[in-house]
C-alpha positions, 0 to 999 in steps of 0.5 A: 593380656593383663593390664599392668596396674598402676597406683597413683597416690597424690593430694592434687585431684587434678594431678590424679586426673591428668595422670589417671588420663594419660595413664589409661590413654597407654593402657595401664589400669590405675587406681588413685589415693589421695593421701599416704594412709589411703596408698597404703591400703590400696597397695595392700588391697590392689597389689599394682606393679608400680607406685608413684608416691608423692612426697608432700602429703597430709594425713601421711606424707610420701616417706613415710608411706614408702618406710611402711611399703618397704616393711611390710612383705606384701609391697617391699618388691613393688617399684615405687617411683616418688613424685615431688616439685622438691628436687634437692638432694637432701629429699633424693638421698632420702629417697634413696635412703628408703629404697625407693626405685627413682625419683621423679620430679613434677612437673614433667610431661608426660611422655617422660613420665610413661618412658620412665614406667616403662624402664621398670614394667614395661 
């Protein structure tokens, strides 16, 4: 059976690290970026099922990163999950505003964050 991919994009290695860890511990297959620029190629070049974008990053934040997926016919379909430790509205309706599948505050164990994947790929 395939592993479902997962793209991780985050400026914290150590986020990365501990996400990548739990990730592969329930069989997913990830591939990480560390900033918007560099998720956006991925994407483009790994086609993962599943994205989950933080919002405060250098180079390109996370919105935009997201209007960019979102315009771009190869990625608009992927489910993309934002990460942020901003959890006030203005930056849930801009979410929302951009089509983003949900929204995901940090920090979270990560029993919650797989339950969350596994709504949308299972």
């Amino acid at each position: 059976m395939l592993k479902k991919k997962i793209l991780v994009v985050d400026d914290e290695a150590d986020f990365l690290h501990m996400v990548r860890s739990r990730l592969e511990a329930a069989s997913y297959e990830v591939v990480t970026a560390l900033d918007g620029e560099q998720g956006l190629q991925a994407a483009l070049r790994e086609k993962p099922d599943l994205i989950l974008l933080d919002v405060s990053m250098p180079v390109m934040n996370g919105f935009e990163a997201l209007r960019q997926l979102r315009n771009d016919s190869k990625t608009r379909n992927i489910p993309v999950i934002m990460l942020t430790a901003q959890a006030d509205s203005t930056a849930i309706m801009r979410s929302q505003d951009l089509k983003a599948t949900d929204y995901f505050t940090k920090p979270f164990e990560s029993e919650e964050l797989l339950a969350f994947i596994q709504r949308y790929i299972g």
